[in-house]
C-alpha positions in Angstrom: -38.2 18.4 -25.7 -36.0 16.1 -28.4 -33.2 17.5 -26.1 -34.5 15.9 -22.8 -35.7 12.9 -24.7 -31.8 12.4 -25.8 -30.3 13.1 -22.6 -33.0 10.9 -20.8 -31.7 8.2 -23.7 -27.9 8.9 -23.1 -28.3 8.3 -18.8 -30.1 5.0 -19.7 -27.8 3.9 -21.6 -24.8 4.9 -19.6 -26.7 3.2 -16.3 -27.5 0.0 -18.2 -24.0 0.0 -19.3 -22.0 0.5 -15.9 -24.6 -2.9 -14.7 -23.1 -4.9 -17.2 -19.9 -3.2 -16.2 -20.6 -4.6 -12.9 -21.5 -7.6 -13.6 -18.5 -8.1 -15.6 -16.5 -7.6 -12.8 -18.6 -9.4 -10.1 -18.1 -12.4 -12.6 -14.1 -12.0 -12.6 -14.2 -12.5 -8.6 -16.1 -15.6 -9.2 -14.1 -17.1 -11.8 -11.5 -16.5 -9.2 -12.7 -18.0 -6.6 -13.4 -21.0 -8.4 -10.3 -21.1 -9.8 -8.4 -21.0 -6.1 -11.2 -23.5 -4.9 -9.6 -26.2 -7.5 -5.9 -25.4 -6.4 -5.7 -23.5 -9.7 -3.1 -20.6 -9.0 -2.7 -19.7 -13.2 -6.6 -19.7 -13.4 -6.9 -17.3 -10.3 -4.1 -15.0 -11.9 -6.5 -14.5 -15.2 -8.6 -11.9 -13.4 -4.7 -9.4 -12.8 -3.3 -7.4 -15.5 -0.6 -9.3 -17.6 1.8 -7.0 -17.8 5.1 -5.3 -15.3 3.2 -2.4 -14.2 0.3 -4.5 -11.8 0.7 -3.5 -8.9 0.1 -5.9 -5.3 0.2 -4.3 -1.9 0.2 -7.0 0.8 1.6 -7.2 3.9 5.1 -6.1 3.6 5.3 -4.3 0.8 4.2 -3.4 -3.0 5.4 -5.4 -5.4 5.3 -5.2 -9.4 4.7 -7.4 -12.4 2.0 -10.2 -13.2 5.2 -12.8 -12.8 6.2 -11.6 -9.0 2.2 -11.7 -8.0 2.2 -14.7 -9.7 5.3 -16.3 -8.1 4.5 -14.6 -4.5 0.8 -16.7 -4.4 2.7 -19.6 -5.9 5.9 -19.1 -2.7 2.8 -18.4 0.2 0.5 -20.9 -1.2 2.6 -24.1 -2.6 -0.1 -26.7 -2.2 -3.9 -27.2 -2.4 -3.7 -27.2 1.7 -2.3 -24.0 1.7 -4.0 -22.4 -0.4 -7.7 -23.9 1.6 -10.8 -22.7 0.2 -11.7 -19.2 -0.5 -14.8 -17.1 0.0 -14.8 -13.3 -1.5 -17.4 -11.5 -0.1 -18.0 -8.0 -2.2 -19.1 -5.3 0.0 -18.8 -2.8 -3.1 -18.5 -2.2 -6.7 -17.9 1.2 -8.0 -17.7 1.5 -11.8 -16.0 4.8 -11.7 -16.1 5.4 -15.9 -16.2 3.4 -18.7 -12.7 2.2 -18.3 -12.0 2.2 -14.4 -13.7 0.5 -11.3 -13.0 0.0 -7.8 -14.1 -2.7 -5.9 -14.0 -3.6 -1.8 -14.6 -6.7 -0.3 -13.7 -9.0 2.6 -11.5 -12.8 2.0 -11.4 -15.7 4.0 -9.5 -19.5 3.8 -11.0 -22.1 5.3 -8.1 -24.5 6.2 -7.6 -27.8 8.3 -5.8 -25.9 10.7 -6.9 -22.4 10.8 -9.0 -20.0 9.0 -7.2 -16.6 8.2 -9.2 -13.6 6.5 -9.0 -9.9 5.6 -9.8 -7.2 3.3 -9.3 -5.9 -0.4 -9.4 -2.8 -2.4 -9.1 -3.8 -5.8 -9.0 -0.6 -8.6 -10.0 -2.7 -12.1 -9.4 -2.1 -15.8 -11.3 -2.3 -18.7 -8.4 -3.7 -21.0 -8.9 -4.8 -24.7 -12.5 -4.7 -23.6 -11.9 -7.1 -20.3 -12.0 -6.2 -16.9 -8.8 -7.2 -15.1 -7.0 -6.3 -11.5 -4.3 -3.6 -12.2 -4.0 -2.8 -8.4 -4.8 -5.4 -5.3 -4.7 -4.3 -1.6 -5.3 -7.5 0.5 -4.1 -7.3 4.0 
């Protein structure tokens, strides 16, 4: 009995963890968004992984590094016009383990002139005990 007690304990905790998990990461998207919705490009780059081995697959091609994503959005979207405003929407969040999560979901501008959109496969982090982008797939 103390057995199934424990393990009834253990999956509780582990389910009430992966929600705040999720949450965590939900929250990330949103600071994003807010961030783009100001024109702030630095802000929105605080959800990615600092570091050379982020990796962005747009589309052309990957590319490599916090400072190329960084300067790519910077290139594409030079200008608060450009850059419009954005709307995630989150069609899934999959906290995978206690370190790893993987998260789908749709974008779309809304711009004077036109109003493009896609999809995104995100694969997230737990980093120093933050949740972060180490892999994007918009197209």
């Amino acid at each position: 009995m103390k057995k199934l007690i424990l393990s009834f304990i253990l999956i509780l905790s582990a389910c009430f963890s992966y929600a705040q998990d999720r949450q965590a990461i939900i929250k990330v998207m949103h600071t994003q968004q807010l961030a783009w919705n100001r024109g702030d490009i630095d802000g929105f780059m605080q959800g990615y992984w600092k570091s050379d081995s982020l990796v962005f697959v747009g589309k052309d091609a990957p590319t490599y590094g916090w400072q190329t994503t960084l300067n790519n959005y910077k290139k594409h979207y030079p200008d608060t016009a450009a850059m419009g405003q954005l709307t995630f929407t989150i069609l899934q969040v999959k906290v995978l383990s206690s370190t790893n999560a993987f998260v789908l979901g749709g974008w779309q501008l809304k711009r004077v002139k036109d109003a493009p959109g896609g999809y995104y496969t995100l694969w997230f982090r737990k980093i120093k005990g933050e949740w972060k982008i180490v892999c994007d797939h918009t197209s």
